[in-house]
C-alpha positions as CSV (number, residue, x, y, z in Angstrom):
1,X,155.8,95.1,79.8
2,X,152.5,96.1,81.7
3,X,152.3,95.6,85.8
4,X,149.3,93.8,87.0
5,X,148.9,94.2,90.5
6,X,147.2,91.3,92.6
7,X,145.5,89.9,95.9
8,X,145.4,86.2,96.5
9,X,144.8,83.7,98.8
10,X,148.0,80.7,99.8
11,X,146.4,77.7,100.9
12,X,146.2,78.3,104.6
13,X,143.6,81.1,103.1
14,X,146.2,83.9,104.1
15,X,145.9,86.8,102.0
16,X,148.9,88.1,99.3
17,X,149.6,91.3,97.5
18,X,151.8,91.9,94.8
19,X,152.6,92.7,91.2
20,X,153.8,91.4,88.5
21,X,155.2,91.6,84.9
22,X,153.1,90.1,82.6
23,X,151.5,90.8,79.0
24,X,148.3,89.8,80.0
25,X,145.6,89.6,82.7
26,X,145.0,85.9,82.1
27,X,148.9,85.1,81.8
28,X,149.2,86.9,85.7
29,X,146.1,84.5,86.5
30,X,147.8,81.6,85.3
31,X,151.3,82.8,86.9
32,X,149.6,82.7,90.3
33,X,148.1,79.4,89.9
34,X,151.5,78.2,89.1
35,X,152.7,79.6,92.4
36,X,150.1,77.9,94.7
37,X,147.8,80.9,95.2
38,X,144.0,81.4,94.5
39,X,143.7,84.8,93.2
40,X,140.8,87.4,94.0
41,X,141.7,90.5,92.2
42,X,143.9,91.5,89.2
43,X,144.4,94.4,87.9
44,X,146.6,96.4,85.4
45,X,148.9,98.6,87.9
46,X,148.7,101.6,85.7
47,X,144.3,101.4,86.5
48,X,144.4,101.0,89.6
49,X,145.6,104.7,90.1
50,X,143.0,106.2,88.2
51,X,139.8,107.5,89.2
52,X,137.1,105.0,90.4
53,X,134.5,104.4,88.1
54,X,131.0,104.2,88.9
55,X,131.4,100.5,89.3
56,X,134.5,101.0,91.9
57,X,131.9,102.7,94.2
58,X,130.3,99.2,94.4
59,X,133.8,98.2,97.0
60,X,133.0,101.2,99.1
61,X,129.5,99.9,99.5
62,X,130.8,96.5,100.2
63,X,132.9,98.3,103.1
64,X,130.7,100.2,104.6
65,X,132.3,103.7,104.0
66,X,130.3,106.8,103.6
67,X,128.9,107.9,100.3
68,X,128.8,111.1,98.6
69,X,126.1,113.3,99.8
70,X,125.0,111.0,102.9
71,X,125.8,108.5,105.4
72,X,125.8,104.4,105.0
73,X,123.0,103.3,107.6
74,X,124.6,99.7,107.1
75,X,124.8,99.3,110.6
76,X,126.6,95.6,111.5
77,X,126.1,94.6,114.9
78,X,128.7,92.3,116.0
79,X,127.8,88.5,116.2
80,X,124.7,89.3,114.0
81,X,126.1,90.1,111.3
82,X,127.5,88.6,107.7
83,X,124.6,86.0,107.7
84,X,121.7,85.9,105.4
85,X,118.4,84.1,106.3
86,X,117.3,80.7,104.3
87,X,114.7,81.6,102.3
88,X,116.9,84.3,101.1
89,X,119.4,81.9,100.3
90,X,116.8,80.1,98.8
91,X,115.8,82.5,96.2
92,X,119.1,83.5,95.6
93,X,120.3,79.8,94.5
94,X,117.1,79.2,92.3
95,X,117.7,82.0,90.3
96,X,121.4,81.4,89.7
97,X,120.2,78.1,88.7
98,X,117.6,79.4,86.4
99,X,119.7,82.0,84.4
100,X,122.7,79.7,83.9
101,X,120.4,76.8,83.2
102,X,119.3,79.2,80.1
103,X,122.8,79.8,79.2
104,X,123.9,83.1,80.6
105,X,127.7,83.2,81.6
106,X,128.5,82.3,85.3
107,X,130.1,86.1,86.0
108,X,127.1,87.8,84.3
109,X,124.4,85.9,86.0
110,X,126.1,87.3,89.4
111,X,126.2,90.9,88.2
112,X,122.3,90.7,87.0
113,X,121.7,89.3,90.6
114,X,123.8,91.6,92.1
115,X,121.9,94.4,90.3
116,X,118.5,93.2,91.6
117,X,119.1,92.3,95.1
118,X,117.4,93.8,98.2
119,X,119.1,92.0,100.8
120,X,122.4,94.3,101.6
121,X,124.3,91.0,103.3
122,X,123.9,89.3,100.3
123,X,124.1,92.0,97.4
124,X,128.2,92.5,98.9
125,X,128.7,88.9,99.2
126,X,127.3,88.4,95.5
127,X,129.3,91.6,94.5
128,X,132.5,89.8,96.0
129,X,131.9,86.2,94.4
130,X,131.5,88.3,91.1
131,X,134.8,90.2,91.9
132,X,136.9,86.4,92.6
133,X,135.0,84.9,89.6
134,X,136.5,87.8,87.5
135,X,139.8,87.6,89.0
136,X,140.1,84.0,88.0
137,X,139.2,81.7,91.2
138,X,136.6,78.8,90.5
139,X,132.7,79.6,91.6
140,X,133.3,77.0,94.5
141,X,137.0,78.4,95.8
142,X,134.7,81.9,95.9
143,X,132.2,80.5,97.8
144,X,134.4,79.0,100.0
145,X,135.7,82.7,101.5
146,X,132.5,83.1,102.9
147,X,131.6,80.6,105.4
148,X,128.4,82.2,107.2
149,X,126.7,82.2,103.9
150,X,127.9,79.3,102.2
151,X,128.0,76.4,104.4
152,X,129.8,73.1,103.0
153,X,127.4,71.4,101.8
154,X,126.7,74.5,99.5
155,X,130.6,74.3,98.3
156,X,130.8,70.9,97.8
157,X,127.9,70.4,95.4
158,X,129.5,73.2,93.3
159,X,132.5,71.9,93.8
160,X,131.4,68.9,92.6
161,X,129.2,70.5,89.7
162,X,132.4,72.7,88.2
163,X,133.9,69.3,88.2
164,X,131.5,67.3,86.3
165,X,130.5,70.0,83.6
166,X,127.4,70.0,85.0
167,X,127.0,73.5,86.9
168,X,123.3,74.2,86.1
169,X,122.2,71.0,87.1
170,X,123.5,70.9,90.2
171,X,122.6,74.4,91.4
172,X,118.6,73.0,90.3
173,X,119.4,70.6,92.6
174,X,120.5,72.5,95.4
175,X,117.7,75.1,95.1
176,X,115.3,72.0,95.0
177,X,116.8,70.6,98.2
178,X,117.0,74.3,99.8
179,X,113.2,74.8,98.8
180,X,112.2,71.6,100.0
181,X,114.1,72.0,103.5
182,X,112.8,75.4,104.3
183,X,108.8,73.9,103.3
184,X,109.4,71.4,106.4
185,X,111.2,73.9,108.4
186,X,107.9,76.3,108.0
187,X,105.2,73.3,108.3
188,X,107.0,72.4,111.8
189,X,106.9,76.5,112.9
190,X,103.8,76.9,111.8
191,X,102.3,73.9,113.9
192,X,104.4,75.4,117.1
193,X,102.6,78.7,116.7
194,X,100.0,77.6,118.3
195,X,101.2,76.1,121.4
196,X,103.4,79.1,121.7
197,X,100.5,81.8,121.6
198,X,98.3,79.4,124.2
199,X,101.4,79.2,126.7
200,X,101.7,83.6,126.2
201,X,98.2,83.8,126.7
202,X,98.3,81.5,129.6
203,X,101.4,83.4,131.3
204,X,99.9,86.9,130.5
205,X,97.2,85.6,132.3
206,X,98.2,84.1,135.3
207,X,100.5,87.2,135.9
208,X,97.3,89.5,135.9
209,X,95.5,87.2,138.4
210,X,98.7,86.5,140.6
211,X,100.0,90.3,140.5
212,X,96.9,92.4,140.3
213,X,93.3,90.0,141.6
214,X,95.0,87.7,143.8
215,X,96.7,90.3,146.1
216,X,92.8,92.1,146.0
217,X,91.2,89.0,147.5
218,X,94.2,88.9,150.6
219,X,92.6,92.1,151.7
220,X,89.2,91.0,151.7
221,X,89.9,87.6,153.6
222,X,91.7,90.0,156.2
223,X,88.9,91.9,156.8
224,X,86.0,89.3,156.5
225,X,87.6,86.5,158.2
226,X,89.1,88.3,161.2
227,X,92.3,87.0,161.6
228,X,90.7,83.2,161.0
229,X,93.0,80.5,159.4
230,X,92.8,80.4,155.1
231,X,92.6,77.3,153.8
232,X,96.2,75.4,153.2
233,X,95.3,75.9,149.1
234,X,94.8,79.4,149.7
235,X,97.4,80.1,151.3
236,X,99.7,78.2,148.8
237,X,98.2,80.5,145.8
238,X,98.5,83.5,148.2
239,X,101.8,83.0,149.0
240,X,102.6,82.4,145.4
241,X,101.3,85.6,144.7
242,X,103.1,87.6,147.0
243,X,106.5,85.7,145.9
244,X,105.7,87.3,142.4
245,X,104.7,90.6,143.3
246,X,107.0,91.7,146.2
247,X,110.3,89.7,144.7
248,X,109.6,90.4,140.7
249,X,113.1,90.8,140.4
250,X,114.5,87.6,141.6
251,X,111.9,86.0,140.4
252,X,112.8,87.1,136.6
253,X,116.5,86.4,137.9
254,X,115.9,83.0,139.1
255,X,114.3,82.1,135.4
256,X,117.3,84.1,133.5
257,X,119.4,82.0,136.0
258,X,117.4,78.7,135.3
259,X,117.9,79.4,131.2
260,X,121.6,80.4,131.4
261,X,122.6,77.3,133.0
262,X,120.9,75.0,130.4
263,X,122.4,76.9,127.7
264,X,125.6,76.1,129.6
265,X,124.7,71.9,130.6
266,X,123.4,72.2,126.3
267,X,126.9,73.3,125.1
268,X,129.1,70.3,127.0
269,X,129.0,67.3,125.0
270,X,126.9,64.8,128.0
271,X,124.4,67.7,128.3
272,X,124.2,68.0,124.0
273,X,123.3,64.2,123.8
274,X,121.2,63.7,126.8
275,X,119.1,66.7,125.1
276,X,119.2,65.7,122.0
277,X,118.2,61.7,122.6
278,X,115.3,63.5,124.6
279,X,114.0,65.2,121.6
280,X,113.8,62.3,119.9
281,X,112.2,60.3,122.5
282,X,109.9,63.2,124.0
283,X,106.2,62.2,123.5
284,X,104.3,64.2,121.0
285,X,106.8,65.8,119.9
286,X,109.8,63.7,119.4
287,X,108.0,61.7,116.5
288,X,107.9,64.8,114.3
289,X,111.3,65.4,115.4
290,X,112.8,61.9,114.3
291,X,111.2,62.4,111.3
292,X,112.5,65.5,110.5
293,X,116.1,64.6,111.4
294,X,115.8,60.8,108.9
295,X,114.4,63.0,106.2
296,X,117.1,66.2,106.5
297,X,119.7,63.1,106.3
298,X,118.3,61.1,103.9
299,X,118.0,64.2,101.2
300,X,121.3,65.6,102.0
301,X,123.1,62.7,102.0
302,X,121.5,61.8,98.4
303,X,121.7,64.7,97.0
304,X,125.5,65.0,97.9
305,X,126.0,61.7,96.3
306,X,123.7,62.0,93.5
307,X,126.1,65.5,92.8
308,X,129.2,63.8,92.2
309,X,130.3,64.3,95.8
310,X,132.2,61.2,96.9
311,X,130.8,59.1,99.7
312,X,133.1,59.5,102.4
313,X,133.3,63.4,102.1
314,X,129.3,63.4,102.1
315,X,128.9,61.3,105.0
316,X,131.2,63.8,106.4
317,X,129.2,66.5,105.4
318,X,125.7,65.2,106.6
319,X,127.1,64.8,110.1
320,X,128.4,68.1,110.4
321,X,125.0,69.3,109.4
322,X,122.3,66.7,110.7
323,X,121.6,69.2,113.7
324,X,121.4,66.2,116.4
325,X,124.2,64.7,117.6
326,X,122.5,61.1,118.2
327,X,121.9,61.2,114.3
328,X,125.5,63.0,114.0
329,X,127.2,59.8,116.0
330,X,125.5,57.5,113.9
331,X,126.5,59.1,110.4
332,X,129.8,59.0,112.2
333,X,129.6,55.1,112.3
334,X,128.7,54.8,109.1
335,X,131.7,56.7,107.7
336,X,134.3,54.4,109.7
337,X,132.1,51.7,108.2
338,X,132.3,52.9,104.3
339,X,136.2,53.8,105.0
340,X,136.5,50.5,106.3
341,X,135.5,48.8,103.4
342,X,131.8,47.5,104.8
343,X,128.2,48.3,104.3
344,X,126.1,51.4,105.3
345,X,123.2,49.1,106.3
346,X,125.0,47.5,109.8
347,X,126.0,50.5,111.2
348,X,122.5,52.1,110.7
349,X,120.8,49.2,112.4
350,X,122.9,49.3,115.3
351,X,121.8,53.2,115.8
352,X,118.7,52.2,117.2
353,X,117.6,55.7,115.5
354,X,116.6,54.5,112.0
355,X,113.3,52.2,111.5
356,X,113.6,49.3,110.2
357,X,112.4,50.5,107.0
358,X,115.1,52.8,106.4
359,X,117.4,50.5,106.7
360,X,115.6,47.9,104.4
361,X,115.6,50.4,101.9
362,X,119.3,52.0,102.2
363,X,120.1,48.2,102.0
364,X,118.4,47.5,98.6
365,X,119.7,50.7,97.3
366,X,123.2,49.9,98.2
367,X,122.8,46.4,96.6
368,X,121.5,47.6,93.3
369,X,123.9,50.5,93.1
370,X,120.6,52.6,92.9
371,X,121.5,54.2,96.6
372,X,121.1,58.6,95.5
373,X,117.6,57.4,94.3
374,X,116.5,54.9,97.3
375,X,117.6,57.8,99.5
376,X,115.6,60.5,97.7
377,X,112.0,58.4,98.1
378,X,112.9,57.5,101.6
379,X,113.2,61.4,102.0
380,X,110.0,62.1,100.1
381,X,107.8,59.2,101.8
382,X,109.3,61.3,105.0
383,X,108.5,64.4,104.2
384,X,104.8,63.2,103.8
385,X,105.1,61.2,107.4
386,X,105.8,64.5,108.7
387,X,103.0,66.6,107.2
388,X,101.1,63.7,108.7
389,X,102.8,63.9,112.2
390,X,102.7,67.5,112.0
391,X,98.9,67.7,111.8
392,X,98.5,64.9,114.5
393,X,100.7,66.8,116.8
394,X,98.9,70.0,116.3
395,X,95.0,68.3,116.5
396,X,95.9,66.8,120.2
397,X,98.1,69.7,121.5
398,X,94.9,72.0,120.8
399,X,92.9,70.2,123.6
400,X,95.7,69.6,126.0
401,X,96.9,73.1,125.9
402,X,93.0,74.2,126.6
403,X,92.7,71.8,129.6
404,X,96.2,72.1,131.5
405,X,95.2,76.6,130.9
406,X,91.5,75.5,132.0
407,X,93.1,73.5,135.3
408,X,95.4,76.3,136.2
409,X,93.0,79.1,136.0
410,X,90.4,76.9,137.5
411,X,92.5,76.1,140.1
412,X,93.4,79.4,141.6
413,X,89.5,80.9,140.9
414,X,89.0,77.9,143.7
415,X,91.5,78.9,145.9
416,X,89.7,82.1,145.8
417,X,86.5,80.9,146.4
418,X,87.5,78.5,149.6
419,X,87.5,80.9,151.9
420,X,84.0,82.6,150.9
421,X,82.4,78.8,150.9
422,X,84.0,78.7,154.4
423,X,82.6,82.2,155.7
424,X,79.6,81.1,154.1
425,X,79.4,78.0,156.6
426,X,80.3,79.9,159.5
427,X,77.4,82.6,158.8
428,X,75.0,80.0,158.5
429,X,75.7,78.0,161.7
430,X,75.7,81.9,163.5
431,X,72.2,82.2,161.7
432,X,70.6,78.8,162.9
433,X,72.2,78.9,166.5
434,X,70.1,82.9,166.9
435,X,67.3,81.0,165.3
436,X,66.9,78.5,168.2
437,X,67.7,81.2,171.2
């Protein structure tokens, strides 16, 4: 009887190697299953000995050792690594969805993506989902093992899809929600590019004028003024100057300082909420940012549900991913509420985060049993509220970004002019008093 030889995962996610006697591949699959584990590889013992094919080089890859006849340049650098950017993710999901929409097998549709991806992160994570899928575990127990990539929302929709029967449709729908989450991700960084490039220009600037003209002008008042007193403005933009020149370093400290510690006060859970209640409040921006955060929870939470996923576990989800805690506590209230028994309508009122629209509308969608569908066109009229906010933002930022650079600049060319209007003065008085001797 042949040996298979295996590596599975118990349920605490430890990993387990072994063999065993079985006729078949499959049998050894089914043998594991039986024992608790989640298999990843099975092999026949006898083929694991021989010589690696050209497809067993694809492992080394995924390890990072050296190839024949040159060195891996796969550098990882620690804490950056093992993650893979959203619109990669993106493009990765709507073509899985597309090929096994048209019918191709699960395992193959992996292997042709494998094939054809440029992203190295993701071209060993697909190679390893491939490998699991082979060795018998579900798409969704695969996914699973890789956490950076794959965040829960991701594995529960599958989850929920392998459950159903209905695969293809919900990986459309996931690449649909990805696509549509990473156009309102770029519409809000694309309006804060300009702000950002005013506030560089601004700070390039003013370090020219403080470092290199301001510092030019303190030698001329020395010598045309004689040791007279500067104007108290002057001497405030003077002294400014000198503080940034002579002490650059503690300067650039004391800001490095200044950031570190809000980092710190942003990671307690006062400083998190406080922060995050300010966004949301902030004027200008905290109406784009509201709408944002009702429209990320809205279409996550209805596309969860709309999936198969049951309520409580998507609530559950959408917390854990809303990205604000205000909106976090809140879908936290409404899961004690659903567990209890009650309506998702009272505990979203009592937020005081959600318009009263919202609420009118989760309300009538709960009531007619029509909630996935009321939750999608809330997220949709949204997504239009924020193309709108978004454009409002960015038309009165432009001319409040031009004034407050305009006042700053303006104010220290007058603080460099006080002094020559007051020399001016004193030369003419000197001038008239010669005039009447």
């Amino acid at each position: 009887m042949p040996k298979f030889s295996y590596v599975a995962m118990d349920s605490r996610g430890k990993e387990t190697k072994g063999t065993l006697e079985v006729n078949s591949q499959s049998e050894a699959i089914g043998r594991l299953k039986e024992m608790g584990y989640f298999p990843t590889k099975v092999v026949e013992a006898a083929k694991g000995k021989e010589k690696p094919s050209k497809k067993a080089k694809t492992p080394e890859r995924a390890k990072g050792k050296k190839a024949k006849g040159g060195f891996n340049l796969n550098i990882k650098i620690p804490g950056l690594s093992g993650r893979v950017k959203t619109k990669v993710m993106t493009t990765f999901t709507r073509q899985l969805a597309t090929l096994v929409d048209a019918g191709l097998p699960l395992l193959r549709g992996l292997r042709v993506l494998e094939r054809q991806e440029k992203n190295p992160t993701l071209r060993d994570v697909i190679f390893q989902l491939a490998q699991a899928v082979e060795g018998g575990s579900t798409f969704s127990e695969a996914l699973a093992q890789h956490p950076k990539v794959f965040n829960r929302l991701y594995v529960s929709m599958v989850k929920a899809g392998e459950m159903g029967g209905v695969l293809e449709v919900v990986l459309n729908r996931l690449a649909e929600f990805m696509e549509k989450a990473q156009k309102i991700k770029g519409k809000v960084i694309s309006a804060m590019f300009y702000p950002s490039a005013v506030i560089t220009v601004a700070i390039t600037i003013l370090s020219v004028l403080l470092v290199y003209v301001v510092p030019k002008f303190e030698e001329i008042f020395k010598d045309m003024l004689e040791g007279a007193s500067l104007p108290a403005f002057t001497q405030l933009v003077l002294g400014i100057s000198r503080t940034v020149k002579d002490h650059a370093p503690i300067t650039v400290g004391c800001v490095i300082a200044i950031v570190i510690v809000m980092k710190l006060i942003l990671k307690t859970k006062l400083g998190r909420q406080l922060f995050d209640r300010f966004k949301l409040n902030f004027p200008i921006f905290g109406p784009v940012i509201s709408k944002v955060a009702i429209s990320r929870f809205t279409r996550t939470l209805g596309t969860l549900v709309s999936s198969g996923v049951p309520i409580l576990q998507a609530l559950t989800i959408v917390r854990e991913t809303s990205g604000n805690v205000i909106i976090g506590a809140a879908v936290g209230a409404v899961h004690e509420s659903v567990k209890e028994g009650e309506t998702i309508t009272a505990p979203l009122e009592a937020a005081n985060v959600f318009p009263p629209m919202v609420v009118s509308m989760v309300d009538v969608g709960e009531q007619t049993g029509a909630l996935p569908e009321m939750l999608m066109k809330i997220a949709d009229n949204y997504d239009e509220e924020v193309d709108n906010a978004v454009s409002a933002m960015t038309s009165l930022l432009e001319p409040i970004m031009i004034v407050c650079l305009a006042v700053i600049v303006g104010s220290i060319v007058i603080a460099l002019f006080l002094p020559l209007i007051t020399l001016m003065d004193r030369m003419g008085s000197s001038g008239g008093g010669r005039g009447d001797d």
